[in-house]
C-alpha positions in Angstrom: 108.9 138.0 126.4 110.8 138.4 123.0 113.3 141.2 123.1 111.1 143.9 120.5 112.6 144.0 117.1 111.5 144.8 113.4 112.7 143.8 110.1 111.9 145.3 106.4 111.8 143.6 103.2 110.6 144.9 99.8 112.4 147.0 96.8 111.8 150.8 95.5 109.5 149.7 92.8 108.3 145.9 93.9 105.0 145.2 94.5 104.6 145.7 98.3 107.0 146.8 101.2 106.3 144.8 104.4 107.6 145.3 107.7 107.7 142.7 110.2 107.5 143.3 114.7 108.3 141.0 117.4 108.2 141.6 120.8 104.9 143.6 121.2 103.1 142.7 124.2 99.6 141.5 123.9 96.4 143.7 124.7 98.0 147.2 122.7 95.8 148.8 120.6 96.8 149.2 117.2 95.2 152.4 115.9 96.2 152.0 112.1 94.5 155.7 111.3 97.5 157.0 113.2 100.2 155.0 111.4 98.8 156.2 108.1 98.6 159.8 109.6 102.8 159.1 109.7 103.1 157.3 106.5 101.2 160.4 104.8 102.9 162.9 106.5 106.9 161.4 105.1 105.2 161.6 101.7 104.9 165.1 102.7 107.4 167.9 102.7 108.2 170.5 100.5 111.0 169.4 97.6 109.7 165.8 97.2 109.8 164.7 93.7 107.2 162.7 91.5 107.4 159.8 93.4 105.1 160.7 96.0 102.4 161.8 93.9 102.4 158.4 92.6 102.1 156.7 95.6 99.3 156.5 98.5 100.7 154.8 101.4 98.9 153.0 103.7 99.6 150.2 105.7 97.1 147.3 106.4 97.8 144.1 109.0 98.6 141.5 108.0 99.2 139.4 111.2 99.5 139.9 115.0 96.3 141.2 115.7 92.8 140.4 116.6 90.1 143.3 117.2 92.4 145.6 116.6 94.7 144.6 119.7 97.9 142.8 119.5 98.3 139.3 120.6 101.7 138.4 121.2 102.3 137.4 117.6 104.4 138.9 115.4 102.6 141.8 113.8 103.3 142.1 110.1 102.6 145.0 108.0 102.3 146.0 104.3 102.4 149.1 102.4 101.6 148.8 98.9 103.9 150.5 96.3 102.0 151.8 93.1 104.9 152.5 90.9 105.3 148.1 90.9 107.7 148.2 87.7 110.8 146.2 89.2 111.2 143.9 86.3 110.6 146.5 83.2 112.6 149.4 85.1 115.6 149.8 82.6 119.2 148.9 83.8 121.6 151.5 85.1 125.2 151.3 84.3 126.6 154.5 85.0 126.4 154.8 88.9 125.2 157.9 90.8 128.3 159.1 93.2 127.0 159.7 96.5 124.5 156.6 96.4 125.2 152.7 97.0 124.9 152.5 93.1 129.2 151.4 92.6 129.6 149.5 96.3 126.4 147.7 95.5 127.3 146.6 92.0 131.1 145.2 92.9 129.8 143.9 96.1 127.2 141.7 94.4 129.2 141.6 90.9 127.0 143.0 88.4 127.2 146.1 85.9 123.4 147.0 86.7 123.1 149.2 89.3 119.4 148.8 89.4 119.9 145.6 91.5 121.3 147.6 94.4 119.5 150.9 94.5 115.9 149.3 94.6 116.8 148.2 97.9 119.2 150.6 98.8 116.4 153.9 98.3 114.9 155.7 100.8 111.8 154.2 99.9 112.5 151.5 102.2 112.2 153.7 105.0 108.3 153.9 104.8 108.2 150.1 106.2 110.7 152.1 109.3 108.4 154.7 109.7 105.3 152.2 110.0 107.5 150.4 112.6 108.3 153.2 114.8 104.2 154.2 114.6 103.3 150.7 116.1 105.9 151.1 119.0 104.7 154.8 119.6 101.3 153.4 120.8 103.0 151.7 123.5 104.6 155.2 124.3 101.4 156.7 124.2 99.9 154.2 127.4 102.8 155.7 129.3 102.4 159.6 128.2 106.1 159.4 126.6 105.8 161.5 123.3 108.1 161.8 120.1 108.6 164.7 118.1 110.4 165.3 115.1 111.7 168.3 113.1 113.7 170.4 110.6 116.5 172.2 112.7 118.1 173.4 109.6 117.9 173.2 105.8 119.8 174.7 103.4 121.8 176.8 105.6 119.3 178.3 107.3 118.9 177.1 111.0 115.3 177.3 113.0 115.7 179.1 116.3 113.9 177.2 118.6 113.7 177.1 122.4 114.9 174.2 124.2 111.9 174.8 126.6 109.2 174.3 124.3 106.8 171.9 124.9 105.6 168.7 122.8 102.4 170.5 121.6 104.3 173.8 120.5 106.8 171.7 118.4 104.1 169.6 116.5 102.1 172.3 116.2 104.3 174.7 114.8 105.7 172.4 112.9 103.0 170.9 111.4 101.7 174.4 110.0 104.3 174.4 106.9 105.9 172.6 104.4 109.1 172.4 105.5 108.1 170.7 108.9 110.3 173.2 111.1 108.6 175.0 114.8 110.2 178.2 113.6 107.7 179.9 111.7 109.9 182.9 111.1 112.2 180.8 109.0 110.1 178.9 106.6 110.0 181.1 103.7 114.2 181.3 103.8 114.2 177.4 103.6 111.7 177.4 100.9 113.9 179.6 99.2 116.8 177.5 99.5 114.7 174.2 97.7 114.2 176.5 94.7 117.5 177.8 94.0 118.9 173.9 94.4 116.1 172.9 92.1 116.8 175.9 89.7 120.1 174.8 89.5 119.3 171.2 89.2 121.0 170.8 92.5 120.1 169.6 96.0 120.1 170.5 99.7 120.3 168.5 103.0 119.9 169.6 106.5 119.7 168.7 110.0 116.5 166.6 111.9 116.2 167.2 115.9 114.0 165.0 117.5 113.1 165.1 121.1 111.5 163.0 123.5 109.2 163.6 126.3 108.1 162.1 129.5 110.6 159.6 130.3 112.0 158.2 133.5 115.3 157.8 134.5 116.3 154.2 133.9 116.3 152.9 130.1 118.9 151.5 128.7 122.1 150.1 130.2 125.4 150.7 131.2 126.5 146.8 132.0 126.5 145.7 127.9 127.7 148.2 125.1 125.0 147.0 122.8 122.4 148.4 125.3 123.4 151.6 125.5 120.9 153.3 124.4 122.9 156.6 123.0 124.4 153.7 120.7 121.5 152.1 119.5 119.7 155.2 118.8 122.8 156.6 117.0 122.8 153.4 114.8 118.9 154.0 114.5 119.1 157.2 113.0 122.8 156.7 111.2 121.2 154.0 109.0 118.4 155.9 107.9 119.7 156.6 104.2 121.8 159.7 103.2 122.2 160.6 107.0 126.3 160.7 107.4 126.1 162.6 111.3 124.5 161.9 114.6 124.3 163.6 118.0 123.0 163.9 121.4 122.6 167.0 123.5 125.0 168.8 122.7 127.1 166.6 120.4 130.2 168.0 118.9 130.1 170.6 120.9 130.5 169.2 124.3 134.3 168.3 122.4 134.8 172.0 122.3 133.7 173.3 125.9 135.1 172.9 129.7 133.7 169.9 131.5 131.9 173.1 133.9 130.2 174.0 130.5 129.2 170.7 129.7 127.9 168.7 132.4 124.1 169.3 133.9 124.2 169.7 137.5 121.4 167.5 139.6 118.6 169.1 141.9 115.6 167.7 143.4 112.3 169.0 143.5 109.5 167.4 145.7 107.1 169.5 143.8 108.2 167.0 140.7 108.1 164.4 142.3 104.8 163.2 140.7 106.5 163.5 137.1 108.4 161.0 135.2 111.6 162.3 136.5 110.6 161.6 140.0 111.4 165.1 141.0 115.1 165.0 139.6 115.4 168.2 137.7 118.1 169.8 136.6 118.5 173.6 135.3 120.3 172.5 131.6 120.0 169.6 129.2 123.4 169.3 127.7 123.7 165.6 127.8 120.4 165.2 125.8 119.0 163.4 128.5 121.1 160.7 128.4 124.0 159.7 130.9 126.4 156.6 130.9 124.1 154.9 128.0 120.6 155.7 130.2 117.9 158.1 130.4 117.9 160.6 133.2 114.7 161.7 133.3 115.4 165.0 131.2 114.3 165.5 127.5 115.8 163.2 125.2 117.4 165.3 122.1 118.8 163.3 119.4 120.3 165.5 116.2 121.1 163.9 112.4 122.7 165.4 109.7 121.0 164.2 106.4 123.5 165.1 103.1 122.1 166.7 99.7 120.5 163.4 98.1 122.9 162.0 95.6 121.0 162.1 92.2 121.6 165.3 91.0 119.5 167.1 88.0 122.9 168.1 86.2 124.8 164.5 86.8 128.0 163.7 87.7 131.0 162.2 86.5 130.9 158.9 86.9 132.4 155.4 84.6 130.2 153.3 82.7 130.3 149.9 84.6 130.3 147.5 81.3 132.4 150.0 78.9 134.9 151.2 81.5 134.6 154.6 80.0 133.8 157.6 81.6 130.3 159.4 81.2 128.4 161.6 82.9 125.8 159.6 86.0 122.1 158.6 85.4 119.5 160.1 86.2 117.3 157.9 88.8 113.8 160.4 89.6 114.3 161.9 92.5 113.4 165.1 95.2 115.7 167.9 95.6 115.3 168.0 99.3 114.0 165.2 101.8 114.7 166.7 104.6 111.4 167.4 105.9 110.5 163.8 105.2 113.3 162.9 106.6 112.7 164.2 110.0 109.2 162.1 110.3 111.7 158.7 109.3 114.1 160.1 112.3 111.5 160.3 114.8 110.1 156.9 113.9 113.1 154.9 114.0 113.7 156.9 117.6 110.5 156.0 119.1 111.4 152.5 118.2 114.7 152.1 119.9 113.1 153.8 123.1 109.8 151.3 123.0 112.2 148.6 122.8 114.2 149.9 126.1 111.2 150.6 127.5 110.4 146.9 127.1 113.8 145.8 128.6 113.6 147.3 131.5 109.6 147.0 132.1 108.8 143.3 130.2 105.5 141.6 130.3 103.7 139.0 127.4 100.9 141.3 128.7 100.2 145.2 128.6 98.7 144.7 131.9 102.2 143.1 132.9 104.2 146.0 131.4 102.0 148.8 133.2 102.1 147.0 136.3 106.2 147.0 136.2 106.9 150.5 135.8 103.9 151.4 138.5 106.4 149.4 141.0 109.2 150.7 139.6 108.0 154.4 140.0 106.8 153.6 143.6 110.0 152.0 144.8 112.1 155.3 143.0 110.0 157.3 145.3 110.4 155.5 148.0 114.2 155.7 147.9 114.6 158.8 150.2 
């Protein structure tokens, strides 16, 4: 079967944004309910602008499926955008510093910025996010789940245990605005959205996503471009305004002894039932993830997500056809997208682990792909 692999296309304000999927084995179910439940919920988020009031996403299919089952085809997607205004939307000279509004403009040598921030917004990141919901139903056969979160905003970090479970995170986190677990901090990071927007300023933050239920085994260590700690820090590096990624502990496994750093391996027959086939181990500093695989612990990715760019008070910036210097545009924007952000973060996650999944457990069929990691699990058991 095809390696699984998506592609976007579409602007900021064009008529549609479409996201194509190869690779999906036939006989998934494609519950599109739950892909809008996604798409609604990164509308979502406390500091969005007006944007989102404008819009409605949904996605319908558009190929690739038949009863509401994929066949093997591509499956292609589309999300209407409401605000269609792509040819009246007025030019921008002045670009904003902090977006792709000047590398974009001498890159494809024009003076309208326009031409490189309707593809360059965040808005293409819905098309990701309905991507990442497709590939989480093939999670959801295996009892792998994906959650993502605000881990800190404005300053203020959640305090969250590492041992919480998948239902405690989505819960918790779905019970405020500001999409954190840590109830206790919610009002604080509220706070901080006002006083940015008061100021006509903006705030960014951190996203933590974790990742439940997985064997040891995905990914690679034989080919750099299947290590799968590098294609999920490309995953969630591209996802606009995010300039910082990390696993487990990150940058701070730079600062500590290796005795501080490393998670010591125990077995557990009483495990041995789980996806981790009884490995346990007593820390998860590596994030789950050794030598470019999963080691059947929680997967933890981190991303650090700047203040957006376009800024209430502008910035000093150059006109692009007068050369002289006047203060940036103003492009409607939110103050803080970090909540939103997080949902983006898990998607594109979920994807890049559906994909390894399908490397290491391939089938045209469903029936094929379940069958493969049932042997796989049997013959890891039968190893001692």
């Amino acid at each position: 079967m095809a390696e699984l692999i998506y592609r976007t296309a579409g602007e900021s304000h064009g008529r549609a944004l479409i996201v194509l999927v190869e690779g999906l084995p036939a006989g998934l179910s494609v519950d599109l309910d739950l892909i809008n439940a996604e798409l609604r919920r990164r509308q979502g988020g406390y500091g969005r602008g007006g944007r989102m009031k404008i819009e409605q996403d949904a996605a319908t299919a558009l190929g690739g499926l038949r009863r509401g089952e994929t066949i093997g085809s591509p499956v292609v997607l589309q999300i209407p955008n409401r605000d269609f205004r792509i040819d009246e939307a007025p030019e921008i000279n002045r670009p904003r510093p902090g977006h792709a509004d000047f590398a974009g403009s001498i890159k494809w040598l024009t003076t309208d910025c326009r031409e490189t921030l309707e593809r360059a917004s965040a808005r293409e990141t819905t098309a990701r996010v309905a991507a990442g919901a497709l590939a989480k139903g093939l999670l959801h056969e295996f009892g792998v789940r994906c959650i993502g979160f605000v881990a800190e905003l404005g300053g203020v970090r959640a305090a969250m245990s590492t041992d919480a479970t998948p239902d405690e995170l989505s819960n918790g986190r779905d019970a405020n605005e500001v999409y954190t677990p840590d109830a206790g901090d919610v009002e604080a990071m509220m706070k901080a959205i006002r006083e940015a927007e008061a100021a006509q300023d903006t705030v960014g933050g951190i996203v933590e996503v974790r990742v439940f239920g997985l064997p040891p085994g995905l990914g690679s260590c034989m080919t750099w471009n299947d290590k799968l700690d590098g294609r999920l820090m490309q995953a969630v590096g591209s996802i606009q305004a995010f300039k910082g990624v990390e696993i487990g502990l990150g940058f701070e496994a730079a600062r500590r002894p290796g005795s501080q750093v490393h998670d010591a391996l125990y077995y557990d027959a009483s495990q041995r039932d789980n996806s981790n086939f009884g490995f346990v181990r007593r820390t998860n500093h590596a994030g789950g993830l050794e030598g470019g695989m999963t080691n059947g612990q929680t997967l933890v990715v981190r991303g650090a997500m700047k203040p957006i760019a376009t800024l209430g008070q502008g910035m000093d910036s150059v006109n692009l056809k007068t050369l002289q210097p006047e203060r940036s545009d103003y492009e409607r924007s939110d103050v803080c997208a970090v909540p939103a952000a997080s949902v983006v973060a898990e998607n594109v996650v979920a994807f890049e682990v559906a994909r390894a999944w399908l490397l290491k457990f391939s089938g045209d069929t469903l029936r094929e792909v379940r069958a493969a990691y049932d042997y796989y699990a049997a013959a890891v058991r039968g190893l001692a």
